[in-house]
PASEBA-1860 file (N, C-alpha, C; in nm, 3 decimals):
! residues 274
1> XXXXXXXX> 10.830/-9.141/-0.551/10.926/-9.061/-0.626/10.853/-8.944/-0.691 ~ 10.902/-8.810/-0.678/10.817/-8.716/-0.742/10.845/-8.722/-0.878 ~ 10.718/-8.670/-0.977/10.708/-8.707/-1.101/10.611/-8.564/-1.141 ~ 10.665/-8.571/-1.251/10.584/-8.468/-1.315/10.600/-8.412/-1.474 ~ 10.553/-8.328/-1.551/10.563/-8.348/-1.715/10.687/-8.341/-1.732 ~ 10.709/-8.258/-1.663/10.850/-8.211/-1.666/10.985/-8.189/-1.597 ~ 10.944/-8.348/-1.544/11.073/-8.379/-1.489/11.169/-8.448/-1.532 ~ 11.292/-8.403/-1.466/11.415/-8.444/-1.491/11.434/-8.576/-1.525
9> XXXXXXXX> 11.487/-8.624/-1.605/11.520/-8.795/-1.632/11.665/-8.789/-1.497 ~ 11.652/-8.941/-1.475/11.809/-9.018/-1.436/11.822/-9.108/-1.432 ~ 11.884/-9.220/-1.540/11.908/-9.297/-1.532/12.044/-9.378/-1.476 ~ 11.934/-9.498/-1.412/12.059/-9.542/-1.364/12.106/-9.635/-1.403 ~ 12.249/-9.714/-1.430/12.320/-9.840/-1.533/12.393/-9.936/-1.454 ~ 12.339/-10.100/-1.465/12.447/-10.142/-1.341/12.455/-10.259/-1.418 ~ 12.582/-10.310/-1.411/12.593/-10.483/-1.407/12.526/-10.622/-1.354 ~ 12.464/-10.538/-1.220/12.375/-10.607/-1.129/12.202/-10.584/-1.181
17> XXXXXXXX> 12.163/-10.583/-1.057/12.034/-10.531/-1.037/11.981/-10.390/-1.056 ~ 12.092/-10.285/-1.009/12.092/-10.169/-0.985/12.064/-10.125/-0.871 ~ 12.031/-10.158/-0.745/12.012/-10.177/-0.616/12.124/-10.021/-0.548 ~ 12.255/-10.049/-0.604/12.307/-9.981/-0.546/12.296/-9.878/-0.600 ~ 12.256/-9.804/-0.721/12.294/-9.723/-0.825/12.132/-9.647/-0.750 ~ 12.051/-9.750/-0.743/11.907/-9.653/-0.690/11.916/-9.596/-0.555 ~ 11.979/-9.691/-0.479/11.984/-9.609/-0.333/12.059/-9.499/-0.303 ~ 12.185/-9.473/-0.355/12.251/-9.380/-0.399/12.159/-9.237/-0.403
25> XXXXXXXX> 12.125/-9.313/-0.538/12.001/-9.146/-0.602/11.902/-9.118/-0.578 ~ 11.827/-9.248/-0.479/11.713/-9.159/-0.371/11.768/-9.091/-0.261 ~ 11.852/-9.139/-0.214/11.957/-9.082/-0.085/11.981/-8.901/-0.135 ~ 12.058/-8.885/-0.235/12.091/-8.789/-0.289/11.911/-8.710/-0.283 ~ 11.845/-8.752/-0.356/11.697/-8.685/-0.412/11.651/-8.597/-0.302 ~ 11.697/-8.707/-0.217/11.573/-8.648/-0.092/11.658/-8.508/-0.027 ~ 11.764/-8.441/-0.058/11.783/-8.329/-0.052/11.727/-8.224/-0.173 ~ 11.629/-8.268/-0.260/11.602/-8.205/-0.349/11.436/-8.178/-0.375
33> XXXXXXXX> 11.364/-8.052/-0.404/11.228/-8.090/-0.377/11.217/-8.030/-0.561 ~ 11.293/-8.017/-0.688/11.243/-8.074/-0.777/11.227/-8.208/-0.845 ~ 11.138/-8.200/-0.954/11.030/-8.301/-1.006/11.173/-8.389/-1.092 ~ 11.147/-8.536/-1.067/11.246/-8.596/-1.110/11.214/-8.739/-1.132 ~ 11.268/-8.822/-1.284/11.203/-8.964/-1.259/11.267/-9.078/-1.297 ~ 11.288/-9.142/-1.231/11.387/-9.257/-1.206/11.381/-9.366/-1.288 ~ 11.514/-9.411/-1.396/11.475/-9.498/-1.471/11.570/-9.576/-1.450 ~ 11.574/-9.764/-1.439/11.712/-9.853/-1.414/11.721/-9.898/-1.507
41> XXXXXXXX> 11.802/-9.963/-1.554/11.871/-10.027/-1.661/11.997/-10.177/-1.599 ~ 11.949/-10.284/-1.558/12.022/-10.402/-1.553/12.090/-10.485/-1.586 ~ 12.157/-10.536/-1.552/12.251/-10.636/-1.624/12.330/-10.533/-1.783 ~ 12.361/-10.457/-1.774/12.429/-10.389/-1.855/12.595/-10.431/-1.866 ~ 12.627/-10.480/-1.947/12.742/-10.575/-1.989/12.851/-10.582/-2.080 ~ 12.747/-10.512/-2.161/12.832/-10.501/-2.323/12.867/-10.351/-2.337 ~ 12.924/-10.340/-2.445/12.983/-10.208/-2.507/12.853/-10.162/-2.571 ~ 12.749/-10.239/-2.668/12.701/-10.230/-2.784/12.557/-10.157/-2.680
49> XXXXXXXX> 12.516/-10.257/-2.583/12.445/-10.198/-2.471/12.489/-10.050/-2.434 ~ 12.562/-10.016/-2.328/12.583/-9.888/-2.307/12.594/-9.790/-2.401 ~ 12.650/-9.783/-2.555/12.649/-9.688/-2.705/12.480/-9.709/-2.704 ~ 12.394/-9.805/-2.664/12.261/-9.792/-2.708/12.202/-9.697/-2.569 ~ 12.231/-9.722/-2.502/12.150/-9.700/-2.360/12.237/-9.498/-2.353 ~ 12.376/-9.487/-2.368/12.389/-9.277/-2.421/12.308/-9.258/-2.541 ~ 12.220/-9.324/-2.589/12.148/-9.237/-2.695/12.059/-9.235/-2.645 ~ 11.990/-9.340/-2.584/11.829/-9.294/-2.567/11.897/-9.206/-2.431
57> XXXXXXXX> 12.000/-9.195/-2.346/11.995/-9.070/-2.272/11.998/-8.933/-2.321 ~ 12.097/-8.956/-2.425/12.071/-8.779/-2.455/11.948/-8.716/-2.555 ~ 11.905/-8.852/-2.567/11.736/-8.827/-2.610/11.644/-8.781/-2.509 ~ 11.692/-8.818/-2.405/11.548/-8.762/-2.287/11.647/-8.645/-2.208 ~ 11.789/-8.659/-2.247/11.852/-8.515/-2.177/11.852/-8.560/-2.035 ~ 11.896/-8.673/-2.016/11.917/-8.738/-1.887/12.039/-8.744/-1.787 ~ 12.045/-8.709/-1.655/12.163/-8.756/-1.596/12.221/-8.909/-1.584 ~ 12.314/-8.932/-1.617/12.356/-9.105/-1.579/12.408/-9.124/-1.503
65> XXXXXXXX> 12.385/-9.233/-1.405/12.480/-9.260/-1.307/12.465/-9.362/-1.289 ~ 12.574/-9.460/-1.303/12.619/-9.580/-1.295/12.707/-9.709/-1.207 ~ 12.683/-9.781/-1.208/12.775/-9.880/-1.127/12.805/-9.997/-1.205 ~ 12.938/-10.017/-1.282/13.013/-10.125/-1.362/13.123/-10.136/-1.330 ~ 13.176/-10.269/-1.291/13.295/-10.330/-1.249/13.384/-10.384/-1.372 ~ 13.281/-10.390/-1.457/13.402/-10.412/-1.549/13.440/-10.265/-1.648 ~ 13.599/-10.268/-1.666/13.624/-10.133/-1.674/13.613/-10.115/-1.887 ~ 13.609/-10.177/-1.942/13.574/-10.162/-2.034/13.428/-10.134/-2.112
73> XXXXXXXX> 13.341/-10.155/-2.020/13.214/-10.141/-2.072/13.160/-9.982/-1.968 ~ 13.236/-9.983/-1.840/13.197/-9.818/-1.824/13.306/-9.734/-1.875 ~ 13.423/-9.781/-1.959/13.465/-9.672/-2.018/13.402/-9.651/-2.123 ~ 13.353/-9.728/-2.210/13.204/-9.745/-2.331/13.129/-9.617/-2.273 ~ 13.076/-9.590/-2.167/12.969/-9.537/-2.133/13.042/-9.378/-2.091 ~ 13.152/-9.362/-2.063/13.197/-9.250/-2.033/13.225/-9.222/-2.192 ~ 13.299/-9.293/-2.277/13.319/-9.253/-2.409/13.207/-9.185/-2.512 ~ 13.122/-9.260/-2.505/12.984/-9.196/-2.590/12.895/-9.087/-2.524
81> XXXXXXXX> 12.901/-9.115/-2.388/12.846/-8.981/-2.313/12.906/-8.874/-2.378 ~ 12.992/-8.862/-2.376/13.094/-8.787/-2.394/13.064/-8.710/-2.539 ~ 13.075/-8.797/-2.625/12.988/-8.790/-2.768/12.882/-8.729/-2.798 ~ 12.812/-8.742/-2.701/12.675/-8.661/-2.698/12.606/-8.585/-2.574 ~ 12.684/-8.562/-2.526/12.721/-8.469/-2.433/12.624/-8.511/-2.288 ~ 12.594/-8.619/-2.250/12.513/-8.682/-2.174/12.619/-8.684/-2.031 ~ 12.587/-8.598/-1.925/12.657/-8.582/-1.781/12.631/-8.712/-1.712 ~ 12.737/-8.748/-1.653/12.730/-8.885/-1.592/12.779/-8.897/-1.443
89> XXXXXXXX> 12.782/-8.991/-1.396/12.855/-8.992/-1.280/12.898/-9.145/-1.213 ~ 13.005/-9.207/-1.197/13.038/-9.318/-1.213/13.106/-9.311/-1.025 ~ 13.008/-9.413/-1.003/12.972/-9.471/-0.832/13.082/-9.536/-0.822 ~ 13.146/-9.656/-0.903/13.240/-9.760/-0.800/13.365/-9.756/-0.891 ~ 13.397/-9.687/-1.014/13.509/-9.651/-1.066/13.671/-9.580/-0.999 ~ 13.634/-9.453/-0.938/13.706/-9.413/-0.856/13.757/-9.479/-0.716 ~ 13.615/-9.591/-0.672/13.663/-9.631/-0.531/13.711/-9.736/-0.553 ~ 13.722/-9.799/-0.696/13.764/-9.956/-0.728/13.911/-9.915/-0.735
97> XXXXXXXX> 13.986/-9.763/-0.816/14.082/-9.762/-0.836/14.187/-9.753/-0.693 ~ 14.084/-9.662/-0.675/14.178/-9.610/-0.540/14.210/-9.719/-0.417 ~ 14.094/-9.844/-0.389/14.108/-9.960/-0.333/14.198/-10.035/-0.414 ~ 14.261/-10.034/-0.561/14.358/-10.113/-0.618/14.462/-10.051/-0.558 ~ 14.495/-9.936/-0.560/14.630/-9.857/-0.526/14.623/-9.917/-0.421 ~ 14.526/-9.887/-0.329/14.545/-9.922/-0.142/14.633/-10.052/-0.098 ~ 14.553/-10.156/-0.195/14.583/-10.297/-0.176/14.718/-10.376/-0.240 ~ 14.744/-10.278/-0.343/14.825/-10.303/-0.485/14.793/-10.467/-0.525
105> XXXXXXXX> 14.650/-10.457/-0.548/14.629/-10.547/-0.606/14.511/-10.512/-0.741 ~ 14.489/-10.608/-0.838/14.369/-10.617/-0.972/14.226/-10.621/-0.922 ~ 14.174/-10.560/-0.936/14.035/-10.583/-0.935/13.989/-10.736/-0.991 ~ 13.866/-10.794/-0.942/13.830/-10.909/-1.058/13.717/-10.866/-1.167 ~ 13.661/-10.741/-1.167/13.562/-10.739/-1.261/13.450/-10.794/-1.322 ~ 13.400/-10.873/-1.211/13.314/-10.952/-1.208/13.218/-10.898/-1.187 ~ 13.098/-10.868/-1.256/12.948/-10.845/-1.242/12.865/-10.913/-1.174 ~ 12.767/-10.866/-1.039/12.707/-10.923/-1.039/12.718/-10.982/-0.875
113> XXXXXXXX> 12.883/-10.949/-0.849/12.876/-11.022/-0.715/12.809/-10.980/-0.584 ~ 12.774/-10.875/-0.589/12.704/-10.805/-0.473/12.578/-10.875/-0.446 ~ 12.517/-10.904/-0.538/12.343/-10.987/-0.553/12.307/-11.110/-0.568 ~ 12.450/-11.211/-0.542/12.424/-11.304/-0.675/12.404/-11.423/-0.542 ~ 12.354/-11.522/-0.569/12.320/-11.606/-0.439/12.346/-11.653/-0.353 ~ 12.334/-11.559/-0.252/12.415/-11.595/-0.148/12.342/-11.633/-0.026 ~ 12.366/-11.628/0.059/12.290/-11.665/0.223/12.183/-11.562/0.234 ~ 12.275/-11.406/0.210/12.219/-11.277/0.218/12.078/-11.266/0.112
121> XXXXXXXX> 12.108/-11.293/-0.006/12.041/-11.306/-0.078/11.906/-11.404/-0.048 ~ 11.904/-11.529/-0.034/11.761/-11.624/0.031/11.716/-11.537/0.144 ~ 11.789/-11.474/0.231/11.712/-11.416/0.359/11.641/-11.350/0.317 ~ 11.689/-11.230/0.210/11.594/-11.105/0.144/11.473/-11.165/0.073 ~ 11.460/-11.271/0.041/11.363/-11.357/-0.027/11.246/-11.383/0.091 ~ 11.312/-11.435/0.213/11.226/-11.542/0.253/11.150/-11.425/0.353 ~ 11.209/-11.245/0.357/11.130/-11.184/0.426/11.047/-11.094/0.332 ~ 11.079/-11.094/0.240/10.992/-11.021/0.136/10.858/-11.101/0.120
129> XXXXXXXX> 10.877/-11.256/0.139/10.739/-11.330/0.128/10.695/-11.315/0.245 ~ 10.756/-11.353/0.405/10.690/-11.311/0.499/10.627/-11.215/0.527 ~ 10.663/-11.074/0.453/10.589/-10.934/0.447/10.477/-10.955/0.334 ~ 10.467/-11.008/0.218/10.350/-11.009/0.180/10.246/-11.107/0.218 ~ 10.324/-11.202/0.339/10.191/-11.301/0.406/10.138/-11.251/0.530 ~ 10.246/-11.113/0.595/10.174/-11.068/0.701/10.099/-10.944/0.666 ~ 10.083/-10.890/0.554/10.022/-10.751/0.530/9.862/-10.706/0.568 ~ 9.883/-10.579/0.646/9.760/-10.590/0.664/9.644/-10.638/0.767
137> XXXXXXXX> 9.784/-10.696/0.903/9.679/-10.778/0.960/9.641/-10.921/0.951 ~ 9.732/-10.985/0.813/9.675/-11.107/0.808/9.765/-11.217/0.851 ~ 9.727/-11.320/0.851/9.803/-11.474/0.890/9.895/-11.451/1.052 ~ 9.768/-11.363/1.120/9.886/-11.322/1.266/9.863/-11.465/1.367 ~ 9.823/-11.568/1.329/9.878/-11.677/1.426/10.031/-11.712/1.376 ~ 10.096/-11.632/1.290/10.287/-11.665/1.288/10.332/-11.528/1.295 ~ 10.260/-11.391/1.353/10.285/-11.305/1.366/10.465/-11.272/1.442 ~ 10.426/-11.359/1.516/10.531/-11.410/1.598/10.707/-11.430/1.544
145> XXXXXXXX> 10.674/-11.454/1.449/10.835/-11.489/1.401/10.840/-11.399/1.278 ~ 10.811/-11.273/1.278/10.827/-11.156/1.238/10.970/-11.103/1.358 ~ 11.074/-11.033/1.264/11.183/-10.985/1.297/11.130/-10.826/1.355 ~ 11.053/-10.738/1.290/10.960/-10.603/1.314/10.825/-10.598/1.282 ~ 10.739/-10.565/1.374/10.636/-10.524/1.345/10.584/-10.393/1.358 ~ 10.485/-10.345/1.223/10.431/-10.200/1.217/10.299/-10.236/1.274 ~ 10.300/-10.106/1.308/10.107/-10.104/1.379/10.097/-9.962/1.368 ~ 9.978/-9.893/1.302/9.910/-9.742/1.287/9.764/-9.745/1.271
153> XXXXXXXX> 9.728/-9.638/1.227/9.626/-9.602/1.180/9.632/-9.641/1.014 ~ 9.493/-9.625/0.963/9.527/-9.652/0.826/9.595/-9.523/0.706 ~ 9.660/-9.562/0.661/9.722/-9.452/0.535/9.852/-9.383/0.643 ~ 9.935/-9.475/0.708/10.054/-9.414/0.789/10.187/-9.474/0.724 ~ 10.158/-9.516/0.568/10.268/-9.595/0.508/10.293/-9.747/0.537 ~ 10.274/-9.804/0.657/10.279/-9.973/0.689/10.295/-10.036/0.597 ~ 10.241/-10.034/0.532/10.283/-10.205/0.336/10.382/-10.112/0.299 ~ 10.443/-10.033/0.265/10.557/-9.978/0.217/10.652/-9.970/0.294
161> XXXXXXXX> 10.676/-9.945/0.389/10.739/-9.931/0.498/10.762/-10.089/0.523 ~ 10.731/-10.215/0.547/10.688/-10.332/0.564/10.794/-10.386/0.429 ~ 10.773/-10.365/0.331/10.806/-10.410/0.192/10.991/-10.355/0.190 ~ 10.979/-10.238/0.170/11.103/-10.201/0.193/11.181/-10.276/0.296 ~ 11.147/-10.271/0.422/11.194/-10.317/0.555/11.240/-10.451/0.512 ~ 11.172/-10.533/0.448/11.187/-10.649/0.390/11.284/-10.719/0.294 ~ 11.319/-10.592/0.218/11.425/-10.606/0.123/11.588/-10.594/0.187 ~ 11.551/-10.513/0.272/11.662/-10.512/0.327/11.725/-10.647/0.451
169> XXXXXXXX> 11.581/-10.742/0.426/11.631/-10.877/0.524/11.569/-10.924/0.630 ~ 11.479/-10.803/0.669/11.416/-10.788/0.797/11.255/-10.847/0.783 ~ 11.241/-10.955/0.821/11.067/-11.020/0.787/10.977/-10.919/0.849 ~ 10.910/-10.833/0.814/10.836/-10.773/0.851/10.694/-10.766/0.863 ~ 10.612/-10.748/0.926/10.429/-10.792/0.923/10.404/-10.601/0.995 ~ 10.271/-10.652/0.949/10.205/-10.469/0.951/10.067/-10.523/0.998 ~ 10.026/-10.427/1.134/9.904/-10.486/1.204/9.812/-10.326/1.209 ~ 9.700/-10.325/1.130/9.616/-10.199/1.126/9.575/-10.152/1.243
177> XXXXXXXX> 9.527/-10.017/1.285/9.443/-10.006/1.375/9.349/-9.960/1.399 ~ 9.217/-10.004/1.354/9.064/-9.994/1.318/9.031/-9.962/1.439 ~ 8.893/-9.785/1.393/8.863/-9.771/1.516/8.759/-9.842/1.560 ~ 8.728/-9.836/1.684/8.616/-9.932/1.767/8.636/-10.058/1.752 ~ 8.759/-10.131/1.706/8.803/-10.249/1.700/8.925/-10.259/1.800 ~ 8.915/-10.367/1.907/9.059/-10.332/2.000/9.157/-10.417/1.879 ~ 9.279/-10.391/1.941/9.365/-10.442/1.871/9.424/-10.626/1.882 ~ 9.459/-10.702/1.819/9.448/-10.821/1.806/9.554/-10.890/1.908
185> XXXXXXXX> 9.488/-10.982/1.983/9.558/-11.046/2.091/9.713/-11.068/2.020 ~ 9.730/-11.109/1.906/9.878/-11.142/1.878/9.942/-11.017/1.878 ~ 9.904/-10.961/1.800/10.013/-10.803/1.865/10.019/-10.778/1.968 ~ 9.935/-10.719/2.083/9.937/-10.699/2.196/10.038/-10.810/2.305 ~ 10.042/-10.934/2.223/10.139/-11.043/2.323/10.314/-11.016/2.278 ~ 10.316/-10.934/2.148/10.431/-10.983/2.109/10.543/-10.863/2.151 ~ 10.702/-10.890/2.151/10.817/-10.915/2.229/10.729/-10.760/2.215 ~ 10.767/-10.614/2.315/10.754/-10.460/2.252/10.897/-10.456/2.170
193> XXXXXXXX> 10.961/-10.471/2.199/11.083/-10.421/2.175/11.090/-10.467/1.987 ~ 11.026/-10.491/1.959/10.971/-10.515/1.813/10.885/-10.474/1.759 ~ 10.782/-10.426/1.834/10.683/-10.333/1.747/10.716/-10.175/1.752 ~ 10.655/-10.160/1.655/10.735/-10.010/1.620/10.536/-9.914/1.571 ~ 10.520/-9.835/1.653/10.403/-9.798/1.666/10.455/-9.636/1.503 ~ 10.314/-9.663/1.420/10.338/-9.568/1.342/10.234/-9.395/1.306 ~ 10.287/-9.290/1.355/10.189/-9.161/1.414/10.215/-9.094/1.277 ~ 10.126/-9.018/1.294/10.101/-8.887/1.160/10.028/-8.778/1.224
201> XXXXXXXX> 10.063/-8.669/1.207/10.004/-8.542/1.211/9.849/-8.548/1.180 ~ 9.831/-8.534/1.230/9.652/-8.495/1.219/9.586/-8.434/1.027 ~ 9.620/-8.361/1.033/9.648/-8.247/0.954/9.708/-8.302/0.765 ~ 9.806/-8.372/0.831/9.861/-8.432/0.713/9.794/-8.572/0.678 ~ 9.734/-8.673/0.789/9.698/-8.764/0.755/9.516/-8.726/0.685 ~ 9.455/-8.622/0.731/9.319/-8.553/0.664/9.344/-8.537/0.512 ~ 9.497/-8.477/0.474/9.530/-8.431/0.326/9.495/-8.564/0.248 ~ 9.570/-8.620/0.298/9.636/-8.812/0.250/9.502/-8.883/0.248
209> XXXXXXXX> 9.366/-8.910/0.322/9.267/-8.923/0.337/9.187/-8.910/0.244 ~ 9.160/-8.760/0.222/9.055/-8.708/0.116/9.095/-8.742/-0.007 ~ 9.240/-8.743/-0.034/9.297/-8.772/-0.142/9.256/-8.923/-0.224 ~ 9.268/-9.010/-0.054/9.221/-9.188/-0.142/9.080/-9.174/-0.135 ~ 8.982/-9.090/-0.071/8.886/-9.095/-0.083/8.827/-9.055/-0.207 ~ 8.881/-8.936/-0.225/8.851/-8.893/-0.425/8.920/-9.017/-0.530 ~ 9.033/-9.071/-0.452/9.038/-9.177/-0.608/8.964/-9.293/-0.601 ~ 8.855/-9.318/-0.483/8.822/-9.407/-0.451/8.650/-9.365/-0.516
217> XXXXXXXX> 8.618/-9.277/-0.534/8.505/-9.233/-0.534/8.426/-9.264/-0.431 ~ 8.449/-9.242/-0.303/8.392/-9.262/-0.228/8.286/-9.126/-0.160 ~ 8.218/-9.136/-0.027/8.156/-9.045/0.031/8.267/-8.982/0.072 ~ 8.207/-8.840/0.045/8.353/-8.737/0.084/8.319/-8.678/0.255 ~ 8.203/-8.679/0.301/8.194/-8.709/0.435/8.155/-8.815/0.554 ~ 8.247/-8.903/0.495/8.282/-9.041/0.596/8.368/-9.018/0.732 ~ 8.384/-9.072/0.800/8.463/-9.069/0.948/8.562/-9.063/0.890 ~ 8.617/-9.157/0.797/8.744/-9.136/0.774/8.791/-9.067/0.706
225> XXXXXXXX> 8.731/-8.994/0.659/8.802/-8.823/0.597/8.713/-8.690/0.657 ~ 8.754/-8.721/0.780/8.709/-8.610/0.891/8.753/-8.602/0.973 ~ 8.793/-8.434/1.010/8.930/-8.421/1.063/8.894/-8.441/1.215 ~ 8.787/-8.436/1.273/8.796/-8.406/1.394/8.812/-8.649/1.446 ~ 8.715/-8.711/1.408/8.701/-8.856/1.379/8.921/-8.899/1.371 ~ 8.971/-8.821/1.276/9.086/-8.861/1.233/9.181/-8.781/1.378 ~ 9.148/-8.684/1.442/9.243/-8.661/1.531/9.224/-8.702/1.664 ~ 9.098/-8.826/1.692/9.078/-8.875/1.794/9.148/-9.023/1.721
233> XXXXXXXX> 9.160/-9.083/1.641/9.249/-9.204/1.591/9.355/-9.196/1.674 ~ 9.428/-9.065/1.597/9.563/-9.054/1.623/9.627/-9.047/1.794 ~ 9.532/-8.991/1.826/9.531/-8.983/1.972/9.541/-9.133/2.036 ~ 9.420/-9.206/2.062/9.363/-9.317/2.071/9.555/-9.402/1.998 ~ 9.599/-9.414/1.930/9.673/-9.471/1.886/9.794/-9.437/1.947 ~ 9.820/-9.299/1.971/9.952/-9.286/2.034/9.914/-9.294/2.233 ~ 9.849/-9.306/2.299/9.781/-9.389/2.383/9.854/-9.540/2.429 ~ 9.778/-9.576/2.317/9.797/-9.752/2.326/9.974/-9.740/2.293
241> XXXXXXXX> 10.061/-9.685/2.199/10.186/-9.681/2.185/10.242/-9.684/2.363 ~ 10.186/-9.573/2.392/10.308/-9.553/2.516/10.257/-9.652/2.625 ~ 10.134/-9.756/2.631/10.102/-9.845/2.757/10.184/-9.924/2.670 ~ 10.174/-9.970/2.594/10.238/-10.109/2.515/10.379/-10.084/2.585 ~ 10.428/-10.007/2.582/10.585/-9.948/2.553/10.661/-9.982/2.437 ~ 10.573/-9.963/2.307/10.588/-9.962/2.183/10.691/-9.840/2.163 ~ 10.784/-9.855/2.126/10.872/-9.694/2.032/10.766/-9.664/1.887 ~ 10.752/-9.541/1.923/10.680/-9.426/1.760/10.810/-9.388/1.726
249> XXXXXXXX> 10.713/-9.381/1.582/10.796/-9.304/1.482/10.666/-9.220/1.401 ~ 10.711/-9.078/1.401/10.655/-9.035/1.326/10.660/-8.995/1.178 ~ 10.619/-9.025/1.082/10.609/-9.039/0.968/10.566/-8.911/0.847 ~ 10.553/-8.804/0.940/10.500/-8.713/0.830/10.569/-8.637/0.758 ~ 10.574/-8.696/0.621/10.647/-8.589/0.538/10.769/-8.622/0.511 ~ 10.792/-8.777/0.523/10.898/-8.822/0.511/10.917/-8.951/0.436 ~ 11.009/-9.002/0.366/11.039/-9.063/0.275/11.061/-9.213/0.319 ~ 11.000/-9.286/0.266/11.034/-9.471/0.334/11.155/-9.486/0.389
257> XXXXXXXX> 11.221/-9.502/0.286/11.421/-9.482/0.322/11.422/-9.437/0.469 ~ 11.394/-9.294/0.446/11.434/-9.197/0.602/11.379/-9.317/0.688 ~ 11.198/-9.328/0.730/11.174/-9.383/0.762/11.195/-9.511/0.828 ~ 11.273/-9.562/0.770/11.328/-9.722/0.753/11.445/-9.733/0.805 ~ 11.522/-9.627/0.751/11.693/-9.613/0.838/11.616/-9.571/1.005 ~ 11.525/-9.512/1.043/11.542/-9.447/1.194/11.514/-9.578/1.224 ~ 11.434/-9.661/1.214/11.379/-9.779/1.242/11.470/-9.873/1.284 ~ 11.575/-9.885/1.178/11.673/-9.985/1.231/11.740/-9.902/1.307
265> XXXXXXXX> 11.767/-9.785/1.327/11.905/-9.778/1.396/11.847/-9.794/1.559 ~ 11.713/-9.779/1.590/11.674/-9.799/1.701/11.649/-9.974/1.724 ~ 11.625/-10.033/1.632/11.610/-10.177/1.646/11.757/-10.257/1.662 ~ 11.829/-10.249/1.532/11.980/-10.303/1.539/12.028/-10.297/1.643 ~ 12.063/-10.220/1.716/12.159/-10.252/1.855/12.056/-10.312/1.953 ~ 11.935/-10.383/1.956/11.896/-10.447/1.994/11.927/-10.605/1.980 ~ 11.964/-10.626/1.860/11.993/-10.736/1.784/12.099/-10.842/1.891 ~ 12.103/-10.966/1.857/12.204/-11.076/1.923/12.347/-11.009/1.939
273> XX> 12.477/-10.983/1.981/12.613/-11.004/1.940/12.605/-10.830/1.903 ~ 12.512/-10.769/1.891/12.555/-10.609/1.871/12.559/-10.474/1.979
END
């Protein structure tokens, strides 16, 4: 998320988790290249909550945008905004009403139901742990019962990309690709139509490079922050992509989300019944 002294606040307010209230406003962001920084606020419930939560907004001069099902505690939040002049923007208000008209039926106003434990819910669990037991390369004798697998060079996003992928349900494992090291019999055996090979610009992955190399204090002329060493990787890597018959994705300059949506939409209609 870009950040900077002087960036924009936005907070976001949900009954839930806030899940929906964040995807929303990275979705939105990423048409935007000023400095901006993202704050959630959960389980928000009460009246006394939201009158607390418009002050510290119009203390930081923040946008709000929210998701509450129950209609008394986001009219709380439209009321005091209002008070102190804090701009808001209310996600499931308008579509709750207009789905009452549709249906001519009551809303139930229940907080909480989107997240709360369901089938959906344990799956997102049990691949979020499978992504932090496959990261990296590791525990690949169960590589195998990974739903997607990443494979790149190093610093091409993979643990983020992997993590995210994960939340959304999908067990994901991330397999490095070290040079002068071939790549590991379990990847190389597993379904292609699941590995998802990950490329970077030459150019951009040198920027990204020098960068962990200065926070690393490391030697600033190592192989791996050298451009000519780094554009035989990339090569060497997109290579092995097209014998595998691995699908690339290239990654430069682009946001996990983005990232992550191209991913499925090429994987999903692969899926059982779709």
């Amino acid at each position: 998320m870009p950040e900077s002294a002087s960036a924009s606040e936005i907070f976001v307010l949900s009954d839930g988790t806030g899940e929906t209230g964040t995807s929303a406003v990275r979705a939105v962001m990423l048409q935007f290249t000023n400095p901006w920084r993202l704050r959630v606020f959960g389980q928000v419930r009460t009246e006394a909550e939201a009158q607390r939560l418009m002050t510290q907004a119009a203390e930081a001069r923040a946008l709000v945008v929210f998701s509450l099902v129950n209609k008394n505690v986001a009219d709380a939040v439209l009321r005091h905004a209002k008070k102190r002049s804090v701009p808001t923007v209310d996600l499931l208000g308008p579509l709750i009403s207009n789905v009452a008209i549709h249906l001519k039926g009551e809303p139930r106003q229940q907080p909480g139901l989107l997240h709360g434990f369901s089938d959906d819910y344990f799956r997102r669990v049990e691949a979020v742990e499978f992504a932090v037991r496959h990261d990296d390369g590791a525990n690949l004798r169960s590589l195998f019962e990974a739903d997607l697998v990443l494979t790149g060079v190093s610093r091409t996003s993979k643990t983020p990309l992997s993590m995210y992928l994960a939340q959304r349900g999908y067990k994901t494992g991330n397999v490095p690709l070290v040079p002068g090291v071939e790549p590991p019999r379990e990847l190389l055996e597993l379904d292609p139509r699941k590995v998802f090979g990950l490329v970077i610009e030459p150019s951009v992955l040198l920027t990204v490079r020098q960068a962990r190399v200065r926070a690393l204090g490391a030697a600033p002329h190592s192989a791996y922050a050298d451009a000519d060493a780094i554009a035989q990787e990339v090569r060497r890597a997109r290579r092995l992509f097209r014998s595998r018959g691995w699908r690339s994705l290239d990654v430069s300059g682009r946001a996990v989300e983005e990232n992550a949506s191209r991913i499925l939409e090429l994987y999903e209609p692969l899926l059982p019944g779709l």
